[in-house]
N, C-alpha and C positions, 0 to 999 in steps of 0.2 A: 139117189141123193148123195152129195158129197159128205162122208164120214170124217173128213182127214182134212186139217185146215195146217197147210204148209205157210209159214209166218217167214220173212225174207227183208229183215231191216235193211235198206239201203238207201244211196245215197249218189253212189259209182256207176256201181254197175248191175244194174235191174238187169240185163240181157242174159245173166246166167239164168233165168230161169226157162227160155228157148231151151239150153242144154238139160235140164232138169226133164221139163214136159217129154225132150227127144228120145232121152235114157227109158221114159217109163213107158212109150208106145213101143222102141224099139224091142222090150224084155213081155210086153204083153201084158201092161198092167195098166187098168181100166183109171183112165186121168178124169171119167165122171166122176169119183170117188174124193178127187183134188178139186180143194178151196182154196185159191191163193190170194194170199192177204200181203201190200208189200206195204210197209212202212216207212214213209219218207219225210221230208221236211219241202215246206213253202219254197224254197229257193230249187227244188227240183222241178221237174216234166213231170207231173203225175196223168196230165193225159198224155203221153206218150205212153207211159205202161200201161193203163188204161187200153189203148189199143194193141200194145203190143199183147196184153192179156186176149181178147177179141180174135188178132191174129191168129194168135195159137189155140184158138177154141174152146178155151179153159177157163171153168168160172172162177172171177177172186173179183178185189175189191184194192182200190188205192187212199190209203190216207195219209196225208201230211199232217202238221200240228194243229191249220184251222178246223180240219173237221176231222181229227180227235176230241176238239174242244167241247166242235157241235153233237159228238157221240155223246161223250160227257149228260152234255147238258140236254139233248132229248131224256136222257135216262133218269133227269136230274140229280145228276150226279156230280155235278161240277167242283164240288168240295174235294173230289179225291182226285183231279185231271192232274195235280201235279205230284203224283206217284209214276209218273212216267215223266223223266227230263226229256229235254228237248234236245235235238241234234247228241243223242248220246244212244251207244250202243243198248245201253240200259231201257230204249225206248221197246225193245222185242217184249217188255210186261204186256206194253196196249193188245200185242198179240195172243198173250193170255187172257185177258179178258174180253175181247174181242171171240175166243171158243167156249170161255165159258159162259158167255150167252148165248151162245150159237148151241145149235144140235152135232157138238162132233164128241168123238169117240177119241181120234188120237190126235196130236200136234207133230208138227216136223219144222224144225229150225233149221236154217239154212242161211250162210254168210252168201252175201255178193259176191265175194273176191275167191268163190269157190265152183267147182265143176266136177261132175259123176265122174268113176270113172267106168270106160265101157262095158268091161268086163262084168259089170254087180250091177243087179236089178236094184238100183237105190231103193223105191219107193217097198219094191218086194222085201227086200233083205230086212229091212228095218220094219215090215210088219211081222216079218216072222222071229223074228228076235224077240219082240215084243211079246209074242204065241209060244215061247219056245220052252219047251215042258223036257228037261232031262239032265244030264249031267254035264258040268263044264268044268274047266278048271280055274278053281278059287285061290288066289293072289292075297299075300301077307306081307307085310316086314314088321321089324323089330322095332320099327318106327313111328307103328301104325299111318304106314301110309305107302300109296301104292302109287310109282309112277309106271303111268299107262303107258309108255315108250319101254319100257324093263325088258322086252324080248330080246332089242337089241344093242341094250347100252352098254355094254363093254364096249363094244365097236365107236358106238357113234357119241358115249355118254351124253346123252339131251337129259333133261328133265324138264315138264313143259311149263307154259307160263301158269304160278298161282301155287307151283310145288313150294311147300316152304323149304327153307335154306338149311332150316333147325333139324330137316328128316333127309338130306341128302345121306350118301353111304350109307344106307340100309340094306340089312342084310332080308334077303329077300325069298318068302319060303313059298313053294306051291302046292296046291292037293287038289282033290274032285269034290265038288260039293254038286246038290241033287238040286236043281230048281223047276218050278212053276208058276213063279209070282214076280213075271219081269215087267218094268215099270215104266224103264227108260232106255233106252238102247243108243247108244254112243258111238260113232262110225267116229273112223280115226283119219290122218291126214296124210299126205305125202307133200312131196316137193318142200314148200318153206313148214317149216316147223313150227309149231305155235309155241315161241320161248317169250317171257318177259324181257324187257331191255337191258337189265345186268348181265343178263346171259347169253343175249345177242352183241353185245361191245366185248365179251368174253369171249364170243366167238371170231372176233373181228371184223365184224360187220357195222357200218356208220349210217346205212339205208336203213335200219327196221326190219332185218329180213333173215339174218344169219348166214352165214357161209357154208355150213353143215346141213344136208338137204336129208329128208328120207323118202323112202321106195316102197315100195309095195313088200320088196325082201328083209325089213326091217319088222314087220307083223306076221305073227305064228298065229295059233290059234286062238279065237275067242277066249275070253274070260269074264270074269266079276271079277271085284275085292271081296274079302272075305269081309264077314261081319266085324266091326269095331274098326275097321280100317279106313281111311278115307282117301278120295282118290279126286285128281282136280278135272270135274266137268264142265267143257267144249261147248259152246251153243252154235259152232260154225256149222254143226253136222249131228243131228240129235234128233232122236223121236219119243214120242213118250206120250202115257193115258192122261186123259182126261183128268184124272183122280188126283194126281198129283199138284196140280196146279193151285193149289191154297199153299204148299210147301216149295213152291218153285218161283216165288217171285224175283225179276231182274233188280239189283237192288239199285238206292238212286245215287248213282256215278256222277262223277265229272263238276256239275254245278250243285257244290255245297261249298260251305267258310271253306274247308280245309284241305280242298281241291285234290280229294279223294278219287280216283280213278280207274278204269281198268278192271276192277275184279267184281264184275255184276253178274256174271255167270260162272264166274268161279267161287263165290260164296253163296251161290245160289245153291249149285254142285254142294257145300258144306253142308247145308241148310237138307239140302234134299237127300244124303246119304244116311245123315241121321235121322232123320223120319223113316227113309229103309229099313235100315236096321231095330228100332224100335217095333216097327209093323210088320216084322218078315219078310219084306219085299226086297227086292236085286236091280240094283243097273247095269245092264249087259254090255260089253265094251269090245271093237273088232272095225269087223264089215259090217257095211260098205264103207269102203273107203273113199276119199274123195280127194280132188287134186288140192291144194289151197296155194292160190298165186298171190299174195300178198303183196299190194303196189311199193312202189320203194316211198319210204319218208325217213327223218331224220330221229336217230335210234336215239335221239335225244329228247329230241320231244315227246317219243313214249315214255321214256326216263321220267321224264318232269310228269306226268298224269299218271305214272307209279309209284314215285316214291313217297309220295302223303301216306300211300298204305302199305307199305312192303312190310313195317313192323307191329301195324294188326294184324298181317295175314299170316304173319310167325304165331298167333296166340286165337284168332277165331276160333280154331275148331277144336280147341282145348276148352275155352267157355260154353263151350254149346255144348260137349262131348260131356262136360260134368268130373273128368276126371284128365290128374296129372300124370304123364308119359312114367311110365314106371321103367326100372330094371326088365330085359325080357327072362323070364324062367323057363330054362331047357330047350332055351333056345324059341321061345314062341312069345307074340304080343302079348301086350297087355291083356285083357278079359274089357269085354265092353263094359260101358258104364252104365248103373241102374240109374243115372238121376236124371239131368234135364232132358224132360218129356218122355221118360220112363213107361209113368202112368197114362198118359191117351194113349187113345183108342182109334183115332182116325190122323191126318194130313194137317188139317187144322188144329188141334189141339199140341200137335207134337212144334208145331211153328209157332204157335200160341208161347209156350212154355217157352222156346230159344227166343222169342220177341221180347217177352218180359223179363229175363236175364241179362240180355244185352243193354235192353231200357231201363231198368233201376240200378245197374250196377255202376261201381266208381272205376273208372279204368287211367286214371291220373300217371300210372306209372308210364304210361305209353304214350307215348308223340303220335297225338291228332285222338287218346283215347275218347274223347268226346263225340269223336264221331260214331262210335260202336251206339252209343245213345242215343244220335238220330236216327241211326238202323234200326235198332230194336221198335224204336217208336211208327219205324214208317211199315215196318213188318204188320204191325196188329194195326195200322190203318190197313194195308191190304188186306187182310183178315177181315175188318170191317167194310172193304170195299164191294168184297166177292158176296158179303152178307144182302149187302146193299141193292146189288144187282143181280141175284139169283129173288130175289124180291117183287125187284122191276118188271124182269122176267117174265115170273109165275103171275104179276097183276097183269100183263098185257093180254088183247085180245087176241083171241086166235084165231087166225087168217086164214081162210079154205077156199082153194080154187072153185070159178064159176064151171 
């Protein structure tokens, strides 16, 4: 029985997942195990992947918006179908709830415009990251914040889309920390780099794509950030338990007043580093690596669907975190913060607490702060959604073969 439900919002190009199934028979890794769920919109072919699914002998499932609706509303749930917008990257939530009704174990996010590379057992590497019980090296700066390109940015200075501006030149310290409790596991990218538009038109690039490429020679060894640090997470290329998914909501991009955009997996990543760190757990960050061939579009028009939030995403994780960027002493961060969501105990609790901060609070100092308020609000409907449907769930009958 499939443990592992690989989620793949698209739109372009469903066919990388042909390369995905090929990666994990050619390294010997059992694709019964794989549930692919792809997520699309009405204006695609959904039976075409549909059969391209069949094709490749691999069980999954195709939905476009109508029958998310209809999921919805079997569940009677219909009240919360618009916590997933429509035609927006932000739609990979439905994939999270779509496992947490399901019987799986782990999740695997996976972009379109992405491919294995041959060398790394994708499907292997990212379970064993996820298993991976020993010492690694833990990542600091003075910044509290860690970019996940630091191995080799003298050379190529990147910093990826969602790094704030306010933690760029950090000085940046490393050590060994002991882990057992990894959560999430982060496969990193080559070729186009995942930068926001200020820093691709900085780059001189007018396509959406950067001029500045990296390699496989641009990544040393695995890591974490250390505790109190926060680092911006990728859903191009990610795995992660089941557990987290009360903490990992995509949040809702694109179609609101203030035509907020872009960073639904990158304050997601916020959202989820601090529930880590609260509960002792790690997001593992490395291999496998993956190609990301990003199609060309106009660096402008990602510009326009970033700029609503480029000066929340400078102060997000300062409100959640509970505490302000201090002096470093002796050369080392801050000390993490005892307060929001200090006190729980679990995934939802610790999201609970950053929901209801962002939701009562007055953020007027800040262009579009109004929006941090529809966040918080849609957070603890997610909250109440996963309530809703682990309900539905547990009332349905259960089904046993003839």
């Amino acid at each position: 029985m499939a443990d592992i439900c690989v989620i793949v919002p698209t739109i372009r190009e469903p066919e990388c997942v042909r390369a995905y199934v090929e990666n994990a028979r050619r390294h010997g890794f059992d694709t019964d195990r794989l549930n692919f769920l792809l997520v699309t919109e009405a204006f695609c072919d959904a039976e075409a992947m549909e059969s391209m699914l069949d094709d490749l002998g691999v069980e999954g499932e195709v939905f476009d918006g109508p029958r998310r609706s209809e999921w919805f509303a079997e569940r009677g749930l219909s009240e919360y179908d618009h916590l997933i917008p429509a035609a927006s990257h932000a739609e990979t939530s439905f994939g999270l709830l779509y496992l947490w009704a399901g019987d799986y174990e782990y999740g695997v996010l996976i972009d379109d415009d992405t491919l294995p590379h041959d060398d790394h057992d994708f499907f292997g590497r990212h379970l064993a990251n996820l298993n991976y019980e020993g010492e690694i090296e833990a990542v600091s700066s003075d910044e509290q914040w860690v970019n996940v390109l630091y191995q080799n940015a003298d050379e190529h200075g990147l910093y990826p889309r969602g790094y704030p501006y306010s933690a760029m030149d950090e000085t940046v310290e490393t050590d060994t920390a002991s882990v057992d409790d990894v959560v999430a596991s982060q496969g990193l990218w080559t070729n186009v780099p995942d930068l926001d538009a200020v820093r691709i038109l900085m780059d001189g690039d007018l396509d959406g794509q950067a001029q500045t490429r990296t390699s496989a020679t641009d990544f040393g060894e695995d890591f974490v950030a250390a505790r109190g640090n926060y680092l911006t997470v990728c859903s191009m290329n990610l795995a992660f338990r089941r557990e987290v998914i009360p903490a990992f909501y995509q949040l809702p991009m694109d179609d609101n007043a203030w035509d907020v955009g872009r960073f639904d997996d990158i304050w997601s990543g916020v959202f989820l580093k601090r529930a880590c760190d609260v509960l002792g757990k790690r997001i593992y960050n490395g291999a496998p690596l993956c190609e990301h061939n990003k199609a060309p579009r106009s660096t402008f028009s990602d510009l326009e669907n970033e700029v609503a939030g480029l000066e929340l995403n400078e102060h997000l994780w300062e409100l959640i975190d509970g505490v302000e960027p201090t002096a470093p002493r002796d050369g080392r961060a801050a000390e993490p913060s005892d307060d929001v969501g200090a006190d729980a105990d679990d995934y939802a609790g610790v999201f609970e607490a950053m929901g209801e901060t962002l939701a009562a609070g007055d953020f007027e100092e800040y262009t579009n702060g109004a929006f941090f308020n529809l966040v918080g609000e849609t957070m603890l409907e997610w909250l109440d959604c996963l309530d809703a449907l682990e309900a539905t769930t547990a009332a349905a009958p259960e089904v046993t073969a003839d």
